[in-house]
C-alpha positions in Angstrom: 104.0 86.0 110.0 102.4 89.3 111.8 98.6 89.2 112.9 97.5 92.9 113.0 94.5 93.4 115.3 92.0 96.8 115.5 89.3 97.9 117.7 87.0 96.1 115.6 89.2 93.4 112.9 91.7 91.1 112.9 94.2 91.0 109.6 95.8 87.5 109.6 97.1 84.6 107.6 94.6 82.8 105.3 92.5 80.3 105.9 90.7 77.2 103.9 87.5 78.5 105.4 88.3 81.6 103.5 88.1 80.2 99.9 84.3 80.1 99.4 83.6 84.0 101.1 87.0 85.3 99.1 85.5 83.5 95.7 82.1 84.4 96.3 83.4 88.2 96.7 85.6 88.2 93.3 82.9 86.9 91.6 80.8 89.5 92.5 80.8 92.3 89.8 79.8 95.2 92.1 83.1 94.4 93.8 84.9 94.5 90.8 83.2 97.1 89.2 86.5 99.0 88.9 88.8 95.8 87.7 88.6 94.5 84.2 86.9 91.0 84.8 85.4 89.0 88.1 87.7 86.1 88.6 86.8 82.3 89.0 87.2 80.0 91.8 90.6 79.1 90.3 92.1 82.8 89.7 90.3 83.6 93.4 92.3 80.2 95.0 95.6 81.0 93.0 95.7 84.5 94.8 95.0 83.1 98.3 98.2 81.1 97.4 100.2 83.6 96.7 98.8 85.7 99.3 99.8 83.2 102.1 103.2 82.3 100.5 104.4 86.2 100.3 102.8 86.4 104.4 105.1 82.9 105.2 108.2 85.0 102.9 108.7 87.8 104.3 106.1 88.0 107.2 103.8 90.8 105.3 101.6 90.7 102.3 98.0 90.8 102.2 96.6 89.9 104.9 92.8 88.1 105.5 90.6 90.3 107.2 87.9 88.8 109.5 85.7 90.9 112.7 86.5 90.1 116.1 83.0 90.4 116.8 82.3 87.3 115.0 84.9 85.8 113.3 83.7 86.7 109.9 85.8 86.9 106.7 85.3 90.1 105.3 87.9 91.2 102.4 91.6 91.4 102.6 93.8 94.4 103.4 97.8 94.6 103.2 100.8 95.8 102.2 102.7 94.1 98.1 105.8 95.8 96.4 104.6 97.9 93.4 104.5 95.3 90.7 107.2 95.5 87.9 106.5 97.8 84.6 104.5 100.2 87.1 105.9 104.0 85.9 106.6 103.8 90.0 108.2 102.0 92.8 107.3 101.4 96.2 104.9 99.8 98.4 101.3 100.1 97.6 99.0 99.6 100.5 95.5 98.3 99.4 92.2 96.7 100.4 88.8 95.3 99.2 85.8 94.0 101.0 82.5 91.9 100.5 79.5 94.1 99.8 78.0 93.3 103.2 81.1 95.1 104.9 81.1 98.3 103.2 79.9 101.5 104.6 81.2 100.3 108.2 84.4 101.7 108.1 86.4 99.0 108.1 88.0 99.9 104.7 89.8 103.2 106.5 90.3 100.8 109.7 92.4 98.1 108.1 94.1 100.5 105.7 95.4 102.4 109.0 96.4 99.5 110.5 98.4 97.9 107.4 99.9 102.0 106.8 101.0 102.0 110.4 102.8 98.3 110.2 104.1 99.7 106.8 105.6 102.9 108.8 106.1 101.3 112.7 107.3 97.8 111.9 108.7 97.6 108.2 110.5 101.3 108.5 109.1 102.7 105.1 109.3 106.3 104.2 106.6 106.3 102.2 103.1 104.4 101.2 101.4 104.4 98.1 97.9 103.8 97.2 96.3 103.3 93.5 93.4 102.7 92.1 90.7 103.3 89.2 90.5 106.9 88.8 86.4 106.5 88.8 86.6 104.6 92.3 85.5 107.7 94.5 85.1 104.8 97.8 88.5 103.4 97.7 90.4 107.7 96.7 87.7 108.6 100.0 89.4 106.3 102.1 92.7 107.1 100.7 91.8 110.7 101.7 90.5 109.6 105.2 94.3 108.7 105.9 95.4 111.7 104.9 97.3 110.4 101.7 97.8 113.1 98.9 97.1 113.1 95.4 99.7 112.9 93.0 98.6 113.6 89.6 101.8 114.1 88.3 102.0 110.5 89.1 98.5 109.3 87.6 98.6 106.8 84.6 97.0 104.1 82.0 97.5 100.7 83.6 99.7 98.4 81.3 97.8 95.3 82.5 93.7 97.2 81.9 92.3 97.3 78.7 91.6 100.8 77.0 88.1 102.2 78.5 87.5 103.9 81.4 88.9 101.4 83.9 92.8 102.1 82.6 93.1 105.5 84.4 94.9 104.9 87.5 95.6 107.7 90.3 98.3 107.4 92.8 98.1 108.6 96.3 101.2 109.0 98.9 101.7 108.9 102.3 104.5 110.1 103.9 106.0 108.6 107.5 106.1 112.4 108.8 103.6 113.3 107.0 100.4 111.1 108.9 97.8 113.8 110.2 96.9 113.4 113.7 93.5 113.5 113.3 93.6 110.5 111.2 95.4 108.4 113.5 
């Protein structure tokens, strides 16, 4: 399994000590203000699960992320296969971090990190990134690494119910295309 290391975080394997911070983050609603529902302790532990089996599987997934200043669990970042019945294919590169976290960067930081393994290490043409139309943080950060808007590409998530939640935009990255200034 890879361990991806920044100036500032280390994206790694999970850990037991992970479950309370992780569940404690899902259940928080200003986290998942642009998701249909906070999820409980079980949904949060069945992800960790599958999280750390897809990391053992095939060495990439998404990844814990913790500071190296002081060891703390922050949010996750990483790489996942677009999910089947998705109008698109490829590999979507995400992230999401405790409230305490945000507004440090380390959104932009991990996603660079998890973009570049994507490009350097896994040979991908071509990263995508997705979210709730409305989430102007997560499309800021998307625009901070220099991804494009697609609208042609933008749709009504399958798995959201109708409100203002299902409108989904997708941004791509290109290998050739990564500005320098954003690198």
């Amino acid at each position: 399994m890879s361990e991806l290391r920044t100036e500032r975080l280390v994206l790694r394997g999970w850990r037991a000590s992970d479950l309370v911070p992780w569940t404690a983050m899902n259940a928080d609603p200003v986290v998942r203000a642009y998701f249909p529902d906070v999820l409980t302790r079980e949904q949060s532990e069945a992800s960790v699960a599958g999280f750390q089996a897809d990391l053992d599987r095939r060495g990439w997934g998404w990844w814990a992320v913790e500071t190296t200043a002081t060891g703390e669990f922050i949010g996750f970042a990483g790489l996942d296969p677009v999910e089947d019945g998705m109008p698109f294919t490829g590999v979507e590169a995400g992230w999401r971090l405790a409230r305490p976290a945000w507004g440090h960067g380390y959104a932009t930081e991990a996603a660079r990190a998890v973009v570049a393994y994507g490009f350097e290490s896994l040979g991908l043409a071509e990263v995508l990134a997705v979210t709730a139309a409305g989430n102007l943080r997560s499309r800021a950060v998307m625009d901070r690494l220099g991804m494009s808007h697609d609208p042609g590409a933008d749709f009504d998530d399958p798995g959201v119910p109708e409100g203002p939640l299902r409108r989904s935009v997708v941004y791509r990255l290109r290998a050739g295309d990564r500005r320098s200034t954003a690198w």
